[in-house]
PQR file of N, CA, C, O and H, with PARSE charges and radii, in Angstrom:
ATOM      1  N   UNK A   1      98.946 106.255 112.222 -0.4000 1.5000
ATOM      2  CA  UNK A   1      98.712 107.568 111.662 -0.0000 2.0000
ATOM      3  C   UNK A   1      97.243 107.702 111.309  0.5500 1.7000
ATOM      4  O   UNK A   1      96.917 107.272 110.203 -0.5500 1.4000
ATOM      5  N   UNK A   2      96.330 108.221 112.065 -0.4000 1.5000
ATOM      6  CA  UNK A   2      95.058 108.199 111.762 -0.0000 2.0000
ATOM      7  C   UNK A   2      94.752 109.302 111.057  0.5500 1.7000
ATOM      8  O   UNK A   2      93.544 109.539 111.072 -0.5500 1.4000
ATOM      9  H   UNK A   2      96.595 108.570 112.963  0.4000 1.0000
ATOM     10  N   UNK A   3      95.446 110.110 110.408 -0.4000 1.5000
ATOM     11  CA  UNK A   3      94.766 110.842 109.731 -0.0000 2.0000
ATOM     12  C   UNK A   3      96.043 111.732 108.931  0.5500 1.7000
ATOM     13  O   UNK A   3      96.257 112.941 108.846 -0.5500 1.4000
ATOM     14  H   UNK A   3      96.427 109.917 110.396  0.4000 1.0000
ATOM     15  N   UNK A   4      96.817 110.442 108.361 -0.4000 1.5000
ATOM     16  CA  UNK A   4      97.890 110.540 107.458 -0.0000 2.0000
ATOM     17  C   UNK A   4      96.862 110.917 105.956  0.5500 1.7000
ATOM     18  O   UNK A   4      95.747 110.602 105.541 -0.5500 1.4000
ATOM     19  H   UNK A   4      96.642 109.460 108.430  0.4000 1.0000
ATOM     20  N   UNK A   5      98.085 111.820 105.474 -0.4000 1.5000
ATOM     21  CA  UNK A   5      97.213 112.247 104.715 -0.0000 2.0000
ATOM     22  C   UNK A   5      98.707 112.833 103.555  0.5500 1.7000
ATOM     23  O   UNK A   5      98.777 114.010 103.201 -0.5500 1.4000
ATOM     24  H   UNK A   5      98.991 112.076 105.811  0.4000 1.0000
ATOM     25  N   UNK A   6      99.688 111.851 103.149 -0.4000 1.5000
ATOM     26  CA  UNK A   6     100.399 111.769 102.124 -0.0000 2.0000
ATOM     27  C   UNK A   6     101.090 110.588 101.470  0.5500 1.7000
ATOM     28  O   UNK A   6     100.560 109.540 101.100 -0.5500 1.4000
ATOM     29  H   UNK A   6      99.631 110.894 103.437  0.4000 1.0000
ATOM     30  N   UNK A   7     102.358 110.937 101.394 -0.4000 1.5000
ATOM     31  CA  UNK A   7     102.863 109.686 100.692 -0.0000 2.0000
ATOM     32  C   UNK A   7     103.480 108.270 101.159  0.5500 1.7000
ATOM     33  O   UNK A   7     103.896 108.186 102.314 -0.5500 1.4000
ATOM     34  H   UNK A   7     102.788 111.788 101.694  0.4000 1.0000
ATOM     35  N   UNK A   8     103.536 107.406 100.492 -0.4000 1.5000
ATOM     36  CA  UNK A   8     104.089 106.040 100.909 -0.0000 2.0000
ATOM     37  C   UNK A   8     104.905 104.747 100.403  0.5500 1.7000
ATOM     38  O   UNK A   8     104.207 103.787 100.075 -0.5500 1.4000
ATOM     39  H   UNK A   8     103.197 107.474  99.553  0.4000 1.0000
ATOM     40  N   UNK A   9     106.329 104.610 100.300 -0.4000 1.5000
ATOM     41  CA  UNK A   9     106.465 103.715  99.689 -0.0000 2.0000
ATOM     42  C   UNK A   9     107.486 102.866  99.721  0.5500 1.7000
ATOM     43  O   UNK A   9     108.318 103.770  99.806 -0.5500 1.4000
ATOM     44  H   UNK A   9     106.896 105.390 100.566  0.4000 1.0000
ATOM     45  N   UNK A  10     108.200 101.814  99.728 -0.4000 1.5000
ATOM     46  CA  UNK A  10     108.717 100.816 100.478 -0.0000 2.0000
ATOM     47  C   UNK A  10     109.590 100.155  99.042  0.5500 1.7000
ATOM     48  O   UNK A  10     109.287  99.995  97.860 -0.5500 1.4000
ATOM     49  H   UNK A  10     107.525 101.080  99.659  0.4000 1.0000
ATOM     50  N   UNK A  11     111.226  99.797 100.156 -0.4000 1.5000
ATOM     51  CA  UNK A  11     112.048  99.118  99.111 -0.0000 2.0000
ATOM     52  C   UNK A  11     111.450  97.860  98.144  0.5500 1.7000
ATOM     53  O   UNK A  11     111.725  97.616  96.969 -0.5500 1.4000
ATOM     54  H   UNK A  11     111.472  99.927 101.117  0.4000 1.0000
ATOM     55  N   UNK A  12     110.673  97.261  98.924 -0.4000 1.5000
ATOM     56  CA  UNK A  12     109.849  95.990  98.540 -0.0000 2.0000
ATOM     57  C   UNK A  12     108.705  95.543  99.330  0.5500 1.7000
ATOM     58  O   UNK A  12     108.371  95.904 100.458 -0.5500 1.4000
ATOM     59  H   UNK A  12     110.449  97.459  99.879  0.4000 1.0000
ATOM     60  N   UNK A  13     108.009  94.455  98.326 -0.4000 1.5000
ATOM     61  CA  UNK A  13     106.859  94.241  99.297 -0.0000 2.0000
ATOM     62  C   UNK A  13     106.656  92.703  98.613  0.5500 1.7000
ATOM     63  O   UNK A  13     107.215  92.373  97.567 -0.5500 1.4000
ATOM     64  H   UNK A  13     108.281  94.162  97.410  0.4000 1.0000
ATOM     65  N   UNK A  14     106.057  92.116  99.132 -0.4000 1.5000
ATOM     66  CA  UNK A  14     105.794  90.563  99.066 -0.0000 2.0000
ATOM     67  C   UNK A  14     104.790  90.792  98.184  0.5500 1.7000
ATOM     68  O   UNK A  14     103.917  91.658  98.235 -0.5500 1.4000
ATOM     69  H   UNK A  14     105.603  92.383  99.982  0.4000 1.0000
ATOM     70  N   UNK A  15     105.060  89.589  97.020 -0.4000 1.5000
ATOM     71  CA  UNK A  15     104.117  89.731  95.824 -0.0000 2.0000
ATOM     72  C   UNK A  15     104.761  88.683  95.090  0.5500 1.7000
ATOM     73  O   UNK A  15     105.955  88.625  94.797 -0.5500 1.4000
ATOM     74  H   UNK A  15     105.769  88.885  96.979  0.4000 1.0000
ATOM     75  N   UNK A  16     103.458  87.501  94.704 -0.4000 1.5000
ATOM     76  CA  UNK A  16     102.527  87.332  94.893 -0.0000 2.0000
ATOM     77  C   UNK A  16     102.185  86.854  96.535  0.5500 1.7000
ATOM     78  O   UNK A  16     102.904  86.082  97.169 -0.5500 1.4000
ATOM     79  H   UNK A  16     102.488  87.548  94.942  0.4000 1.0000
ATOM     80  N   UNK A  17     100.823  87.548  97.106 -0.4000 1.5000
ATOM     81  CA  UNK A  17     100.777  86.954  98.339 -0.0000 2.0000
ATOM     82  C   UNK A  17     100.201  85.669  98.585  0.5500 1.7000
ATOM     83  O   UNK A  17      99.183  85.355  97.969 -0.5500 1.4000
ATOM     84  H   UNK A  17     100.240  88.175  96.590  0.4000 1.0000
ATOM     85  N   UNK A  18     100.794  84.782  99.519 -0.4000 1.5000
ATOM     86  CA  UNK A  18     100.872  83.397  99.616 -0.0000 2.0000
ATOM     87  C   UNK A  18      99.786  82.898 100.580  0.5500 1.7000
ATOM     88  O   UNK A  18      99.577  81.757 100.992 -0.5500 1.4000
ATOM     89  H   UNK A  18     101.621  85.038 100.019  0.4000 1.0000
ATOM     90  N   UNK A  19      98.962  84.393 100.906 -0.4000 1.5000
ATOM     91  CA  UNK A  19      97.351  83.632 100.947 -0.0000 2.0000
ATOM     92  C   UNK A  19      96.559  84.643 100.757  0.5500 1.7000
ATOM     93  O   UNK A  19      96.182  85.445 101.611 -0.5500 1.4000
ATOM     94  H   UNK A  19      99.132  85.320 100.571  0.4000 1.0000
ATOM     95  N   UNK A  20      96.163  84.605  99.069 -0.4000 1.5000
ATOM     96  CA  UNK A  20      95.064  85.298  98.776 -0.0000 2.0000
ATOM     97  C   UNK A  20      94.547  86.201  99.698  0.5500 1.7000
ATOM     98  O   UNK A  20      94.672  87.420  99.812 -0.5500 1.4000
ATOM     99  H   UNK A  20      96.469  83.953  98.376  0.4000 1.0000
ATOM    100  N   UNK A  21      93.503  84.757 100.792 -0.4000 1.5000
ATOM    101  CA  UNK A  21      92.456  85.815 101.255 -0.0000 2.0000
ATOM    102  C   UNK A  21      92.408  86.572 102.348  0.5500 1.7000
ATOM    103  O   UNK A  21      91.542  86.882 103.166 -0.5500 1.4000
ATOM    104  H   UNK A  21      93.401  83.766 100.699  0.4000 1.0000
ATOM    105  N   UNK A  22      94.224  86.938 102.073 -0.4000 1.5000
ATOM    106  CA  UNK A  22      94.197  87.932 103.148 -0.0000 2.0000
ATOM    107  C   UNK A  22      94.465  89.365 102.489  0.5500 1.7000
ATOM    108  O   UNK A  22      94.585  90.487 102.981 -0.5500 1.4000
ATOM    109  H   UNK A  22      94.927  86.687 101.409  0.4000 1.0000
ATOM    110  N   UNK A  23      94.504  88.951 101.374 -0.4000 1.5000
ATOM    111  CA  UNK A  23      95.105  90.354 100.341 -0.0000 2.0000
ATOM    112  C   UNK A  23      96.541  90.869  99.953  0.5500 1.7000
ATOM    113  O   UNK A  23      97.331  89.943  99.766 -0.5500 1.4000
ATOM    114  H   UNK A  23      94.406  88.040 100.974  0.4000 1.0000
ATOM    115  N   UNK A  24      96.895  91.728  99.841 -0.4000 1.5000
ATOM    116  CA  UNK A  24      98.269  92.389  99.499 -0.0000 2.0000
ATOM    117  C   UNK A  24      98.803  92.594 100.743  0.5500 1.7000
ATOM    118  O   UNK A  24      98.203  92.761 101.806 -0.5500 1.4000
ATOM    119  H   UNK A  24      96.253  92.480  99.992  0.4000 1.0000
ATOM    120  N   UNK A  25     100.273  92.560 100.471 -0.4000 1.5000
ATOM    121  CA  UNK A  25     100.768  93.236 101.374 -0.0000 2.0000
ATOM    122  C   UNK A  25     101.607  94.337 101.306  0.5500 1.7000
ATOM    123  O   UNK A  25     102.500  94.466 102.144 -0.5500 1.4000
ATOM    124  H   UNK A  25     100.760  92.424  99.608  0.4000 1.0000
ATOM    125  N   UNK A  26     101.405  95.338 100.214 -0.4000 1.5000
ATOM    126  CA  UNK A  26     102.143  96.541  99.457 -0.0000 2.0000
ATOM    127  C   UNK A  26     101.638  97.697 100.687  0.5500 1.7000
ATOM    128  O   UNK A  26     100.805  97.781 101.589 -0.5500 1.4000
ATOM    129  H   UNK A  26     100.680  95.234  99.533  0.4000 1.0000
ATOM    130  N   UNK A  27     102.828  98.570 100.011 -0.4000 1.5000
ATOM    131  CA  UNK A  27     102.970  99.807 100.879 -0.0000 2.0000
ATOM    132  C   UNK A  27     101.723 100.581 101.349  0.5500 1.7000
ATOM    133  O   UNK A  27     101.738 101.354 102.307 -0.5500 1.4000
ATOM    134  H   UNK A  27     103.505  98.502  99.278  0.4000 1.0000
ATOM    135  N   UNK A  28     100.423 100.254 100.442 -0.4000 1.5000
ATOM    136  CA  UNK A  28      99.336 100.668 100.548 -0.0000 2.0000
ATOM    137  C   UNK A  28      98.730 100.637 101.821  0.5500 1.7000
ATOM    138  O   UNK A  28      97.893 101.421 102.268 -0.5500 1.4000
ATOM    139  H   UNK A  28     100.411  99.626  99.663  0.4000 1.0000
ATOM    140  N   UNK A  29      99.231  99.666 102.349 -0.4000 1.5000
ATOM    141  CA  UNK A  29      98.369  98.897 103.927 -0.0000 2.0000
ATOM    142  C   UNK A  29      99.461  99.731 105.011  0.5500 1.7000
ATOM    143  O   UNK A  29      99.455  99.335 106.177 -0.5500 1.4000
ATOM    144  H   UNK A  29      99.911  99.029 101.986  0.4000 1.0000
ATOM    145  N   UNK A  30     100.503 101.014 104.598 -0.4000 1.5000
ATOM    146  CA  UNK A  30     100.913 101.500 105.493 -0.0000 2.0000
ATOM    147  C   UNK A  30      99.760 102.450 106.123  0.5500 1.7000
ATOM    148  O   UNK A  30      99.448 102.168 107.280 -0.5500 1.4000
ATOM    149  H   UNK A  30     100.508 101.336 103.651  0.4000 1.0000
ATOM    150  N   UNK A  31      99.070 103.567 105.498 -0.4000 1.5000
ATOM    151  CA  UNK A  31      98.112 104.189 106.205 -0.0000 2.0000
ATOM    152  C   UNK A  31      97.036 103.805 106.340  0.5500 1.7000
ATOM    153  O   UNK A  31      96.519 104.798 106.850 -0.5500 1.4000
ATOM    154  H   UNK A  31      99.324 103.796 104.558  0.4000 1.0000
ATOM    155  N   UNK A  32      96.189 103.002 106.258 -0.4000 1.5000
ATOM    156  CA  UNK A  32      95.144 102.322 105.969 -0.0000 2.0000
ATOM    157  C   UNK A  32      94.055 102.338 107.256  0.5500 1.7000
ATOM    158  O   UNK A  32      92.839 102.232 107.099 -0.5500 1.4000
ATOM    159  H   UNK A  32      96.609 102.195 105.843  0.4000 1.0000
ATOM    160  N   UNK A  33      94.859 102.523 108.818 -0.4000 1.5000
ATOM    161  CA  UNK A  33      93.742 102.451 109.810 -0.0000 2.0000
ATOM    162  C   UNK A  33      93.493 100.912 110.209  0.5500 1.7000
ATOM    163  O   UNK A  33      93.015 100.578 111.293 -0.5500 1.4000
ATOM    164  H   UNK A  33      95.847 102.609 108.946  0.4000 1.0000
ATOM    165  N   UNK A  34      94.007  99.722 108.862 -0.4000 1.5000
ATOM    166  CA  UNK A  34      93.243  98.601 109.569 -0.0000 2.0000
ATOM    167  C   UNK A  34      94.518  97.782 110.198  0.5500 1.7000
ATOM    168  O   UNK A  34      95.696  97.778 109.839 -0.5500 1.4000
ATOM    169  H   UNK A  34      94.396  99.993 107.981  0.4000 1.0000
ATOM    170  N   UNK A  35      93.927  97.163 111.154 -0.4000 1.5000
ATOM    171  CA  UNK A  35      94.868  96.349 111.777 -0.0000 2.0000
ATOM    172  C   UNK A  35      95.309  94.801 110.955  0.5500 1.7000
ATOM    173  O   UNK A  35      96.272  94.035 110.913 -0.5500 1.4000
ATOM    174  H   UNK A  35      92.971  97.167 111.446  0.4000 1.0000
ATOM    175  N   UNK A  36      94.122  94.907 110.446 -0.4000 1.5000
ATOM    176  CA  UNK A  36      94.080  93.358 110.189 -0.0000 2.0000
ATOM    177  C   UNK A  36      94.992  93.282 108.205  0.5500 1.7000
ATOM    178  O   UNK A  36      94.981  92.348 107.403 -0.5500 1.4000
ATOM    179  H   UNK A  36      93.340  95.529 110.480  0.4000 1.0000
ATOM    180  N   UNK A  37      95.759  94.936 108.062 -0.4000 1.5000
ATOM    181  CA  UNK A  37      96.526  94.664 106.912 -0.0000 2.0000
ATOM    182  C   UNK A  37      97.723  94.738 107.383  0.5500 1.7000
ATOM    183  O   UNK A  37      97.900  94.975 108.578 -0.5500 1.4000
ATOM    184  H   UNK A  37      95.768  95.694 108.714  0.4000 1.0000
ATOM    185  N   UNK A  38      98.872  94.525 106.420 -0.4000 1.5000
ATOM    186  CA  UNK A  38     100.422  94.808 106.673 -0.0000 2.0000
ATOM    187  C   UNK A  38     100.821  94.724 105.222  0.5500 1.7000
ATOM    188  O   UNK A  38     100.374  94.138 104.236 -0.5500 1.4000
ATOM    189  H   UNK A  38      98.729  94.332 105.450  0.4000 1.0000
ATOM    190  N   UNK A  39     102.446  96.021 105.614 -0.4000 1.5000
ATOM    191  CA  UNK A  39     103.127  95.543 104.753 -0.0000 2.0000
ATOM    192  C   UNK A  39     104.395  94.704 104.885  0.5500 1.7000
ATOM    193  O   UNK A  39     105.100  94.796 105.891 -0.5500 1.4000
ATOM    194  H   UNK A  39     102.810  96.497 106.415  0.4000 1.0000
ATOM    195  N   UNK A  40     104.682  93.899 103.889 -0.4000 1.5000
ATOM    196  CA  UNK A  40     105.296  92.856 104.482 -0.0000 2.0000
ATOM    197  C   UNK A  40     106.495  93.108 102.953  0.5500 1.7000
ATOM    198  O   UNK A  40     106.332  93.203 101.736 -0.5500 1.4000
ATOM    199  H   UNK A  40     104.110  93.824 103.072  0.4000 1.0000
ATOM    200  N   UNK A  41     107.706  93.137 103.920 -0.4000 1.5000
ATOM    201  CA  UNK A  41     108.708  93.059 102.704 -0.0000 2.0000
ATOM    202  C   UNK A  41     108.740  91.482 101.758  0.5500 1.7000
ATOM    203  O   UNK A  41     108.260  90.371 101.985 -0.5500 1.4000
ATOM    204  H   UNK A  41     107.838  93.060 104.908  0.4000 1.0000
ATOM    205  N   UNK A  42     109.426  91.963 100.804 -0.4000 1.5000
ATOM    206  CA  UNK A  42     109.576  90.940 100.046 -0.0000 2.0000
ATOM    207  C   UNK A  42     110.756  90.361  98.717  0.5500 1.7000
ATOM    208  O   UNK A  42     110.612  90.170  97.509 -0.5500 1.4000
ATOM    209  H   UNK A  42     109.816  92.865 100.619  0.4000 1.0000
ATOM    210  N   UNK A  43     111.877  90.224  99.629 -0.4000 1.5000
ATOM    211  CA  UNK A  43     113.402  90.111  99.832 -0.0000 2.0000
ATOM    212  C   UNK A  43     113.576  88.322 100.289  0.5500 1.7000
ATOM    213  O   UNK A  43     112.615  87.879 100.918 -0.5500 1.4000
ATOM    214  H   UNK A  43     111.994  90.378 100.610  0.4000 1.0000
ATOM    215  N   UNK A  44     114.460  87.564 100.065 -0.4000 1.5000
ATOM    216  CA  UNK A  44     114.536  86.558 100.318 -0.0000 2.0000
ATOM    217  C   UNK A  44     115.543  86.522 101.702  0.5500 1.7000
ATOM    218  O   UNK A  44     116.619  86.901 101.240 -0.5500 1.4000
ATOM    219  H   UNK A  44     115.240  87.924  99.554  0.4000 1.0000
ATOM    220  N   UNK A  45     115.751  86.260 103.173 -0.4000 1.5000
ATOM    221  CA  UNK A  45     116.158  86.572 104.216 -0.0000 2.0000
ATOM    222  C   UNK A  45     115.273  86.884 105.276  0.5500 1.7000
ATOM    223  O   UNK A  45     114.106  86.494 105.220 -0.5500 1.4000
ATOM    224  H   UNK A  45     114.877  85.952 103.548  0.4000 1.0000
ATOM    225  N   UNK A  46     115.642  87.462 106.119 -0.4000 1.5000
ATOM    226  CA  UNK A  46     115.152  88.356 107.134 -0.0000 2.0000
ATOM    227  C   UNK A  46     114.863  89.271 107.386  0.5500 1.7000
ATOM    228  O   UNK A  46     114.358  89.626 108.451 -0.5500 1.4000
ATOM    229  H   UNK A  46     116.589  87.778 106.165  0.4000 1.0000
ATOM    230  N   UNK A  47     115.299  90.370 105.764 -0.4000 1.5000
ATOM    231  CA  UNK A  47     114.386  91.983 105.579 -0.0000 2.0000
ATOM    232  C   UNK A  47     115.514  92.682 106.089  0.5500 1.7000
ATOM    233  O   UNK A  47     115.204  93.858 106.283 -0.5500 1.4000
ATOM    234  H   UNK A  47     115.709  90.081 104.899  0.4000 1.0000
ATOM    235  N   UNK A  48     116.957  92.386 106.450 -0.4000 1.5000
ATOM    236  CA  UNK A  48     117.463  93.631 106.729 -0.0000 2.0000
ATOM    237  C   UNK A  48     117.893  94.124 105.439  0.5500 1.7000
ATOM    238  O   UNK A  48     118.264  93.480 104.458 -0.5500 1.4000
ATOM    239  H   UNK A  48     117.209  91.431 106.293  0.4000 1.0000
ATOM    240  N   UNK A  49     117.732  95.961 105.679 -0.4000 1.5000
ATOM    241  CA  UNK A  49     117.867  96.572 105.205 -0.0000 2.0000
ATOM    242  C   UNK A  49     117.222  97.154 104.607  0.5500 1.7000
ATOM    243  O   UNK A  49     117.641  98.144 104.006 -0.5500 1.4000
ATOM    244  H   UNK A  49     117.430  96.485 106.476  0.4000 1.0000
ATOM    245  N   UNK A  50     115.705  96.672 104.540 -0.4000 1.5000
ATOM    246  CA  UNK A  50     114.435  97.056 103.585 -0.0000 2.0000
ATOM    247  C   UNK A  50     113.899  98.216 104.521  0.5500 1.7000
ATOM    248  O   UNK A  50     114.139  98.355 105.720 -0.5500 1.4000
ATOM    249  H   UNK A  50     115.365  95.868 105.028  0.4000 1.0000
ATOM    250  N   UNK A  51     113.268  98.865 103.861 -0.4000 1.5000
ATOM    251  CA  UNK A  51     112.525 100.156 104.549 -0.0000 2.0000
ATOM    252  C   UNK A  51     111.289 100.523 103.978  0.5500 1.7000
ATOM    253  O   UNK A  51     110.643  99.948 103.102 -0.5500 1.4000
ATOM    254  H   UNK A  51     113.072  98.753 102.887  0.4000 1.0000
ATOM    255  N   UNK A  52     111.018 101.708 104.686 -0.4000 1.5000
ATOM    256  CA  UNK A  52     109.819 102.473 104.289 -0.0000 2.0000
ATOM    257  C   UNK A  52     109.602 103.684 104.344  0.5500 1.7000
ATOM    258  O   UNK A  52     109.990 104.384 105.279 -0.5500 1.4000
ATOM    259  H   UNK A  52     111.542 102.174 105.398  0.4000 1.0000
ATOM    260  N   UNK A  53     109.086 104.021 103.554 -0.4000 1.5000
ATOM    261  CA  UNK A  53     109.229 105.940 103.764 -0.0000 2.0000
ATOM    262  C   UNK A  53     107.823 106.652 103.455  0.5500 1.7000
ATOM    263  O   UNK A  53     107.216 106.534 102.391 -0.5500 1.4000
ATOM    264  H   UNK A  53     108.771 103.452 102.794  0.4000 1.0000
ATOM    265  N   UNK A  54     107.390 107.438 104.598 -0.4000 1.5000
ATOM    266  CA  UNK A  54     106.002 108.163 104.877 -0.0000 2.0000
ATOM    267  C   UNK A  54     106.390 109.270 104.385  0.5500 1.7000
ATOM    268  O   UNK A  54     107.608 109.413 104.281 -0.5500 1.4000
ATOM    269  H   UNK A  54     107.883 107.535 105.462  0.4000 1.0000
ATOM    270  N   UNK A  55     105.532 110.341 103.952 -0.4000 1.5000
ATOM    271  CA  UNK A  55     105.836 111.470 103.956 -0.0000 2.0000
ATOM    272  C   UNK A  55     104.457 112.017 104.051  0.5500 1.7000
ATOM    273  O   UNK A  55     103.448 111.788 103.384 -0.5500 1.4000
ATOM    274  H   UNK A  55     104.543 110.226 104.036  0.4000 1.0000
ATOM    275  N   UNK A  56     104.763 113.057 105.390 -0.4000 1.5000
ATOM    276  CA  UNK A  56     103.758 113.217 105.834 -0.0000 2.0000
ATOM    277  C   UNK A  56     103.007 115.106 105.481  0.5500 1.7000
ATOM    278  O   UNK A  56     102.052 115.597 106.084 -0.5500 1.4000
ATOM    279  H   UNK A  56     105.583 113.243 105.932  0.4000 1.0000
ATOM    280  N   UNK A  57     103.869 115.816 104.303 -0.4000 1.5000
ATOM    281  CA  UNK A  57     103.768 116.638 104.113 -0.0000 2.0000
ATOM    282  C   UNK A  57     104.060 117.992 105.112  0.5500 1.7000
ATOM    283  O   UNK A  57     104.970 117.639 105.863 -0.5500 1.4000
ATOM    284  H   UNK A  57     104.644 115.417 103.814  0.4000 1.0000
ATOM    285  N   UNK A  58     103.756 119.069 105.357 -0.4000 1.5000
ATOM    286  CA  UNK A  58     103.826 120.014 105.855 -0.0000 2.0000
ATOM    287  C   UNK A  58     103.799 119.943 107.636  0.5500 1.7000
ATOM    288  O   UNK A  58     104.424 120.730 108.348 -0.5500 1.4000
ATOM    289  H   UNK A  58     103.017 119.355 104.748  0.4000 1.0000
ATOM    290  N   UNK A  59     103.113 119.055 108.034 -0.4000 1.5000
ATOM    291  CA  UNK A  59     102.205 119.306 108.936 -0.0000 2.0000
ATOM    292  C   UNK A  59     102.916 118.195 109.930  0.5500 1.7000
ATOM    293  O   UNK A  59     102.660 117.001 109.776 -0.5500 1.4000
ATOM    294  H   UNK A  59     102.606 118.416 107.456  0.4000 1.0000
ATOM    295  N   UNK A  60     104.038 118.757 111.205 -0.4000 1.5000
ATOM    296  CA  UNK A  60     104.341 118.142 111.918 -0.0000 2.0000
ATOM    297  C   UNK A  60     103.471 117.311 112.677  0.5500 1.7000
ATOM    298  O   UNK A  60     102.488 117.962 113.030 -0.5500 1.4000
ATOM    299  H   UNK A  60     104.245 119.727 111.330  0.4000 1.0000
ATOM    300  N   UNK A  61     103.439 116.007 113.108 -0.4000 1.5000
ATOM    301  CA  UNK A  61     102.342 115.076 113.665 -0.0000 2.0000
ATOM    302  C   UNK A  61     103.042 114.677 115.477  0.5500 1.7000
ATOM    303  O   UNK A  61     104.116 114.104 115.662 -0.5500 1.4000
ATOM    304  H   UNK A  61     104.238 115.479 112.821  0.4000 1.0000
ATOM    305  N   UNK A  62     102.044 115.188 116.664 -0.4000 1.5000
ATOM    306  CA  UNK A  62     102.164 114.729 117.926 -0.0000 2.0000
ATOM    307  C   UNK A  62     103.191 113.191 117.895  0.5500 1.7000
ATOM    308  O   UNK A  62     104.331 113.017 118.325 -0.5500 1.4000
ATOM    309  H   UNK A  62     101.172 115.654 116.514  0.4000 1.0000
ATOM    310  N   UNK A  63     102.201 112.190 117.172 -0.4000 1.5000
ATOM    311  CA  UNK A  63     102.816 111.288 117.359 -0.0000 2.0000
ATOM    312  C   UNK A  63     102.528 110.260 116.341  0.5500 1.7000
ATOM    313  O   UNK A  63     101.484 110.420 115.708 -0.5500 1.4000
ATOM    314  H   UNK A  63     101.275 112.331 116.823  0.4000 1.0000
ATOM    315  N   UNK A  64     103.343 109.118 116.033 -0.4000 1.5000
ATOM    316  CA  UNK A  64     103.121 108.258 115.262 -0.0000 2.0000
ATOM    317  C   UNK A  64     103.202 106.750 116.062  0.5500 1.7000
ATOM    318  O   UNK A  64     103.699 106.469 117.152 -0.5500 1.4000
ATOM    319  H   UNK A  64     104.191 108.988 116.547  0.4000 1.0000
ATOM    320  N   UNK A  65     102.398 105.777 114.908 -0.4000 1.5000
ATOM    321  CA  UNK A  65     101.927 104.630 115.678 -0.0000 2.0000
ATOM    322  C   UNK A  65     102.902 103.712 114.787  0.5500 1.7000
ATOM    323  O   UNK A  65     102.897 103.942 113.578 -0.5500 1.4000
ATOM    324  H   UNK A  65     101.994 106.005 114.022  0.4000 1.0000
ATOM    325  N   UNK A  66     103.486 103.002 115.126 -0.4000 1.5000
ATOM    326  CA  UNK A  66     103.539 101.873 114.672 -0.0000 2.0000
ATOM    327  C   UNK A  66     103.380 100.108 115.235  0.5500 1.7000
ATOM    328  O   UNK A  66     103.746  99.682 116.330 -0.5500 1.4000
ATOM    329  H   UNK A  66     103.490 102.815 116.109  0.4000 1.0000
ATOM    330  N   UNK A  67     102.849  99.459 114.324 -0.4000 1.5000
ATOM    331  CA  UNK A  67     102.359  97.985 114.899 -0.0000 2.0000
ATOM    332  C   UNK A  67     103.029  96.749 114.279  0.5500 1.7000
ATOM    333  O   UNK A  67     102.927  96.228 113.169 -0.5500 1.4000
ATOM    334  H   UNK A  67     102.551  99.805 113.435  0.4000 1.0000
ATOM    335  N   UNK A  68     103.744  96.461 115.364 -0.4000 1.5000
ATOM    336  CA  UNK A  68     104.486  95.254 114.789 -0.0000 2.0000
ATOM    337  C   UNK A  68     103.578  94.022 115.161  0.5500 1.7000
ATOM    338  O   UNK A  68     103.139  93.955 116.310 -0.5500 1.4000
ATOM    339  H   UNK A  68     103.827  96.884 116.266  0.4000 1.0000
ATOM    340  N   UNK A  69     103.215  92.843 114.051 -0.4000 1.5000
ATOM    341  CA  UNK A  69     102.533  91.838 113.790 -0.0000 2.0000
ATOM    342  C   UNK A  69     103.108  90.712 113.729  0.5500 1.7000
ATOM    343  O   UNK A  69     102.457  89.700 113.472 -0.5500 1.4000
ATOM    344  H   UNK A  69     103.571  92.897 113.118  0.4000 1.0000
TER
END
């Protein structure tokens, strides 16, 4: 979403992250542009069932990106 421009926020997110210096991995790093963030649930398993929810306001969008890491 390059030029998301609302809300964001996720059942869970991994915290504390288990290497610093890569930073967070909260819902924040959903619009962000960078590749080199993620959000990463943070549930003990395999994440089913965890989600995420954009809201992208008014303004229907061509298309959306998503990047699995």
């Amino acid at each position: 979403m390059n030029d998301a421009k609302g809300t964001y926020s996720c059942s869970s997110e991994l915290n504390p992250p288990p290497f610093n210096e890569f930073g967070e991995y909260g819902a924040h790093n959903l619009c962000d542009k960078d590749f080199s963030t993620a959000w990463v649930e943070g549930v003990e398993g395999n994440g089913i069932g965890e989600s995420i929810n954009i809201g992208i306001g008014n303004e229907l969008k061509d298309y959306i990106f998503f990047v699995n890491g």
